[in-house]
Each structure stands twice: as structure tokens, then as C-alpha cells.
C-alpha positions in Angstrom: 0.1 -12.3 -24.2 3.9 -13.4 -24.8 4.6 -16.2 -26.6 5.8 -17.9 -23.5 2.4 -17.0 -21.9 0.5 -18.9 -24.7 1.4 -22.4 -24.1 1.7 -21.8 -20.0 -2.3 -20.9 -20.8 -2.8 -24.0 -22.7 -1.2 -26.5 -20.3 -3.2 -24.6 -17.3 -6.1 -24.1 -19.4 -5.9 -28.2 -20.2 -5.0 -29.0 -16.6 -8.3 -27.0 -15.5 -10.5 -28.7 -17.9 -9.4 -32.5 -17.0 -10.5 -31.5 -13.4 -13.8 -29.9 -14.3 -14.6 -33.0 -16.4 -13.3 -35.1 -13.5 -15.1 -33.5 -10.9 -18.5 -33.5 -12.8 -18.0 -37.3 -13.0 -17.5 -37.6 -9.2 -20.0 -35.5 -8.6 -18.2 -33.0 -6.9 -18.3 -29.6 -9.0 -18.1 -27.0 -6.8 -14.9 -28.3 -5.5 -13.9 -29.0 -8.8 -14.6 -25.3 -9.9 -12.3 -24.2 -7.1 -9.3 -26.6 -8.1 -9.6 -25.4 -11.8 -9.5 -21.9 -10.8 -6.5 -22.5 -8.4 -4.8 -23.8 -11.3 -5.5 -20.8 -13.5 -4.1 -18.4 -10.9 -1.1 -20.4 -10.1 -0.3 -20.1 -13.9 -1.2 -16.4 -14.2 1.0 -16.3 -10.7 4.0 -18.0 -12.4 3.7 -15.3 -15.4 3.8 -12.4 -13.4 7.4 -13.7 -11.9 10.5 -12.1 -13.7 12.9 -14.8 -14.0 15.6 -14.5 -16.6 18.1 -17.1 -17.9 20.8 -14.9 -16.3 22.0 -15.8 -12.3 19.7 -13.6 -10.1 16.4 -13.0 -7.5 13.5 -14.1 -9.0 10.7 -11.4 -8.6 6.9 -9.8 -9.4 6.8 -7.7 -11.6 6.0 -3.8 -11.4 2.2 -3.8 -11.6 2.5 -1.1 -14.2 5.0 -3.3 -15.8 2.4 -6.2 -16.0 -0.6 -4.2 -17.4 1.6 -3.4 -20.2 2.8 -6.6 -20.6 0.8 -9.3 -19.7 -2.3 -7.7 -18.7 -4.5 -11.1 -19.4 -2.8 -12.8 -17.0 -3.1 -9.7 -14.3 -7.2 -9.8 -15.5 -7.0 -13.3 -14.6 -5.7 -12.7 -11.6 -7.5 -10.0 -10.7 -11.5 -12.0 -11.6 -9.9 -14.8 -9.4 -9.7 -13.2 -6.4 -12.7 -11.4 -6.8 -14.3 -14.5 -7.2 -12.5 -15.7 -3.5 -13.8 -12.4 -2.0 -17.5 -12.7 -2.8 -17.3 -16.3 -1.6 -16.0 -15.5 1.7 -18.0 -12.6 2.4 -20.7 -15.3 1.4 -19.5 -17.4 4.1 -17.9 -14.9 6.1 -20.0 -16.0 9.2 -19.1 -19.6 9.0 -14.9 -18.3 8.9 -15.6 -16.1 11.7 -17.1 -19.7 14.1 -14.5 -21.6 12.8 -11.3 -19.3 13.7 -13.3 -18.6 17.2 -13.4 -22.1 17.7 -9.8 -23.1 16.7 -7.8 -20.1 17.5 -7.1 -18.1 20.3 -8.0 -14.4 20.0 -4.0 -13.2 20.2 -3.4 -16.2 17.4 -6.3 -15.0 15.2 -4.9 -11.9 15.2 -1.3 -13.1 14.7 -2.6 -14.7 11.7 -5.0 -12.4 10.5 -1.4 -10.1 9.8 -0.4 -11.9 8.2 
């Protein structure tokens, strides 16, 4: 991890925490497990962006490049989105009503692409 990366992981890693503790109080932790994980992966997001102190695009990284260099943060990601697939397939059936009953079929489509 770079040494930017370690107080990026604290302040997300903080953040996360307060909303877990927060969300236990409320009595709403499933949602709360979601936000703190949303939180995690928009940090490990931000740490995958190349964006130097010169005037220029600001880009991702080469995913070689990242597994080199920050490959906590590309773990991160990677368990996070794992964790999103499982639940939808979970719920996959419940998606699938919900765009039917919202959407047409040419805008499901339209938005499945993208």
C-alpha cells in the first residue's frame, strides 16, 4: 500500500465504521453493511485513479499496473463486487419483476448495455 493509500484507508476505514455503529443503533444493519462497503469501494475506486500534480486526463490504471502497485486496494475491490454478485443472483428473481414492471423491454435492454 502507498503511503498515500494508508490514510485514504483510515479515513474510509473510519467513515465505514461510524455507519456500522450507526446502523446497529437504528437497527438497520444490513443496510448499514451495504453503505460501509460502498464507502470502501469508492476509496479503493479513488486509488486506482492516476492523477498527478501535473495538468492532464485523469485515468485507471493498467490493471497490471495496479496489482503491482496497489494490489490491496484491487483485492478490495475485487471481494466487493463479488459480494454485489452473490447478492443479486440471491435476489436475481425479485430484479428481474421489478425491471419487468418498470421498464419496457427495448429500455431494459437499452439499459442492460449499458
Amino acid at each position: 500500500m502507498s503511503s498515500s493509500a494508508i490514510p485514504c484507508f483510515g479515513i474510509a476505514a473510519g467513515a465505514a465504521l461510524l455507519v456500522l455503529g450507526w446502523a446497529v443503533r437504528r437497527g438497520a444493519l444490513r443496510a448499514g453493511i451495504w453503505f460501509a462497503a460502498a464507502i470502501i469501494g469508492q476509496a479503493a475506486s479513488l486509488q486506482l485513479v492516476h492523477a498527478g500534480p501535473t495538468v492532464g486526463y485523469q485515468h485507471y490504471l493498467d490493471v497490471a499496473g495496479v496489482a503491482r502497485t496497489q494490489p490491496a486496494w484491487l483485492g478490495a475491490l475485487l471481494a466487493l463486487g463479488l459480494a454485489v454478485a452473490v447478492a443479486a443472483a440471491r435476489r436475481w428473481g425479485a430484479i428481474r419483476e421489478w425491471v419487468a414492471r418498470y421498464f419496457s423491454r427495448g429500455s431494459a435492454i437499452l439499459l442492460a448495455g449499458m
